[in-house]
Structures are given as C-alpha cells and as structure tokens.
N, C-alpha and C positions, 0 to 999 in steps of 0.2 A: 181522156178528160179526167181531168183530176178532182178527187171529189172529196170534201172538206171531212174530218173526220173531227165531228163533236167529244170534246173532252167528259170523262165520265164523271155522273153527277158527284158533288161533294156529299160527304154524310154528313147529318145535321151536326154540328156546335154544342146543342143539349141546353136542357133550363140554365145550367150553370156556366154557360161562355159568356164572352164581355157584354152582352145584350142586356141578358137576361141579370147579371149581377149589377149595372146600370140602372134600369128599374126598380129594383131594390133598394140601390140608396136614393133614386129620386123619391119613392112613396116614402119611405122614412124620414127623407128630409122635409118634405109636404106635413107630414103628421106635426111634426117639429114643432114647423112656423106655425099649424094649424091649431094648437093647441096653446099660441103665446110667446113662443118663441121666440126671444129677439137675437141678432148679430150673438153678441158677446154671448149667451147662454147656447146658442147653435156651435160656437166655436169652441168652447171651452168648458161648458157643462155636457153638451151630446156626444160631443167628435174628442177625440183625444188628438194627442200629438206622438202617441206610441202604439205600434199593434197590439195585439193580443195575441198570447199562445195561442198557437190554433196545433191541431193534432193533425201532419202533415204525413199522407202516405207515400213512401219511396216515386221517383217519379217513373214514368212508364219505359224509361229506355232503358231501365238498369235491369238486371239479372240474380235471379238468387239460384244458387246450388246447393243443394242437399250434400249433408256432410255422411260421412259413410254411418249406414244404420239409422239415417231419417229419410223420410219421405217428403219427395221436391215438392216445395209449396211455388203456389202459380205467381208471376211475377204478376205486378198491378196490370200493365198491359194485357195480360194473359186473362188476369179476371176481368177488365172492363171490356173486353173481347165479348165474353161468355156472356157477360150481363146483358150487355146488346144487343147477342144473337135470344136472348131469351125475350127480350122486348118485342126484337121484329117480328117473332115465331107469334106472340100474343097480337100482335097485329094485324097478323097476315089470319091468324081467328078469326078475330071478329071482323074481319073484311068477309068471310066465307059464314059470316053469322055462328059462329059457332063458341060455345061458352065454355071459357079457359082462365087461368088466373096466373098471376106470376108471384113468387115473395120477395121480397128483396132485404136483404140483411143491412145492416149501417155498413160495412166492410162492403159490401155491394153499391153502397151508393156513393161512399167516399173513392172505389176505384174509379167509377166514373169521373169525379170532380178533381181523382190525381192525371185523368187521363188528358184533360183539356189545360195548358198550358198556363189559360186566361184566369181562370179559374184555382187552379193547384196553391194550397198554402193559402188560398183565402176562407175558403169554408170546408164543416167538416160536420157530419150528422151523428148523434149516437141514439140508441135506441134503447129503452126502460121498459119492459115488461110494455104497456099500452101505451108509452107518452115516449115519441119524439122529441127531440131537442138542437136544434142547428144553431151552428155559431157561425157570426161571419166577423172578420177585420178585415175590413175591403180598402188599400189606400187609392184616398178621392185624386192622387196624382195620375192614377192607371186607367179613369174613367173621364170619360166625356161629358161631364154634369155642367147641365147648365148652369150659369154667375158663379162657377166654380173659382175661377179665379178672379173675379168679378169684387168679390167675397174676401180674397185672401186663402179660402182653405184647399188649395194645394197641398201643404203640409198636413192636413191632417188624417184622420183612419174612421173609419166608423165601422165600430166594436158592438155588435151586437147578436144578442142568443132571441131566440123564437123559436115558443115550446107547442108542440101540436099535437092534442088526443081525438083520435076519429075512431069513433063504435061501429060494429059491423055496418053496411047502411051510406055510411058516408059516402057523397058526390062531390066535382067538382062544385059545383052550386052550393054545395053545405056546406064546405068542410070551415073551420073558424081557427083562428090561433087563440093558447087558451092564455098565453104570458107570450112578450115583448119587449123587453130590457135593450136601452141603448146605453151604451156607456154604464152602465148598472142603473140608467134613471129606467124605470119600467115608464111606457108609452103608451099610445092608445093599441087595443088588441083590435078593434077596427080597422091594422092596415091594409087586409087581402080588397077593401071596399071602395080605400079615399084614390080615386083619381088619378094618375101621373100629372103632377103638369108638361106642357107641350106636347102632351101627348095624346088625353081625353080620353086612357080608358084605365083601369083600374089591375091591379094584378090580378087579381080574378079570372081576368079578364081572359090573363096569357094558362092563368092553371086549366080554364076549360077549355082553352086551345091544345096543350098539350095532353090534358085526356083524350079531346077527340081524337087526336094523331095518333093516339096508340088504340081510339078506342075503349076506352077504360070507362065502363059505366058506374063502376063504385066500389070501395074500397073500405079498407080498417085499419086499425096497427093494434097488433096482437103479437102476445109470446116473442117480444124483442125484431119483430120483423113489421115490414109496410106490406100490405097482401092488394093486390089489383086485381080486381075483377071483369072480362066484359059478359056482356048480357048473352048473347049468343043469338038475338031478335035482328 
C-alpha cells in the first residue's frame, strides 16, 4: 500500500515578503486619502515615478572569499541562516517559558530582507544609537493593491522612511512610529493604527501577531541594535 508522503513544511516568508510589504503600501495609501488626499496629489505629490536609493545587500546566492590574510566574512545567506536559527532558539524559550532575549543589528535584519527575493532592494533598516530608521521604494507594479490600476499607478514607487524610538518597556501594543515621510511629505505617525482597507485590521495588528510567533513580550532599541525580550511566564 502506498502511502502518501506530506511534503515538508515551508518556512515562514517573514514580515518583509510580498504580504507583508502589500500591507504597508495599502495603510500608507489609506493615511494618504485619509488625510485629503486627492488623485493628482496621491500620484504625483505621495508616489513618485522613480525609486529611491535604497542600500542593497549582496543577494543570498553569491559567495565572498577571503583574500589571503583576512578573515572570511559570512555571505548574506550564511547570516540570514544564523539570524533565523537565533529567532527560532528564542522561540523554542519562551514556548518552555523560559526568559531569553535576542539582539539583532541593522546588518542582521537587512540579511534577512536580502534573503527573501520579494522583498531584496526594496527596504533596508539602519540603526542610531536608540532610533531606528527604515526606508522602503516599493514599485506599486510588483504588488496587488487594490484600484491600483484602476488609478493609473502602475508606474509609480512609494518612497518612504519610518523612524522608530522604543525605550526599555516597549510592546507590541505600545510600540509608536516617531516620523513618517512619504515621498519627503511627512504623514500621519498614526499609521501602525489606521485600518487596511479590505482588510479591517490595522498593522498593529500583524506586529502583535508576529511577536506572538516568536513570543516576544517586549523590547527596545538600544546601543545601535533592536533587543527582544520574552517574559519566561
């Protein structure tokens, strides 16, 4: 009797595959209109018609080699490895209640974002002493948005930085963005709150979903790094 062998699970995509980068221009575009926004000023004050630099890490198939008398640095694949297995390890904690924290550097989190193909070259994190800063040019031709072409903006990109300070303390619940710039017009810092439409929840929504999944009862960003904490209860 032949007996069906289930293929093995996929690993998650990560906040940064096409889902999750979707989301993000839908509440951006939401704030947009929400604030006044009409056609013309959505198209051509918010949304550009060119990307933005973004600071693009090698992507994860290629290979670096140490030249004689340096020491091999890990290729992106090799760190978004590591990073991973250090998530699932804080995970696999605070599933056994047990209180553990993880750091994560910008170089830590941009491997990740080089590791996901959906993602790679559209955002890139760097980190300040306490303050966060993510940039994204996401072109709206690569995403599923709705009246996207409805609209006409096919062609365009949405260019935007979001800057984040969390003090020891910080939760998924708390946490707030402190600036919001879309195309350089600064937006409302209420976007983690307003709503998707067709969707009916908020990004919020999806940040304490992915705390739970790792477990993460709260956090900071301290000394150029993001620090995760779970409770160990």
């Amino acid at each position: 009797m032949n007996t069906r062998v289930e293929p093995p699970p996929k690993r998650g995509m990560g906040c940064f595959a096409k889902g999750c980068l979707t989301l993000i221009v839908l509440a951006i575009l939401l704030v947009v209109v929400g604030i006044g926004g009409t056609y013309w000023s959505l198209r051509h004050v918010y949304l550009s018609d060119k990307p933005a630099p973004i600071p693009e890490t090698s992507a994860p198939t290629e290979t670096s080699a140490a030249t004689p008398g340096e020491t091999s640095v890990a290729t992106p694949s090799e760190k978004s490895a590591e990073v991973r297995e250090r998530l699932d390890t804080m995970k696999q904690a605070a599933r056994a209640h047990e209180r553990t924290g993880v750091e994560l550097t910008a170089a830590d989190i941009n491997a990740l974002i080089a590791a996901n193909r959906k993602s790679r070259g559209a955002a890139s994190v760097g980190i300040d002493g306490t303050v966060a800063q993510a940039q994204f040019s996401i072109p709206l031709q690569r995403l599923d948005v709705p009246f996207r072409n409805a609209l006409g903006l096919g062609d365009r990109y949405l260019n935007a930085t979001v800057t984040i300070v969390a003090p020891p303390g910080t939760n998924a619940s708390s946490v707030q963005l402190s600036e919001v710039t879309l195309n350089g017009h600064r937006i409302s810092a209420g976007l983690l709150d307003w709503q998707v439409p067709g969707v009916g929840k908020s990004l919020r929504t999806y940040v304490i979903k992915y705390a739970n999944q790792y477990g993460v009862t709260d956090g900071e960003i301290r000394d150029g790094k993001v620090i995760l904490h779970t409770s160990g209860h």
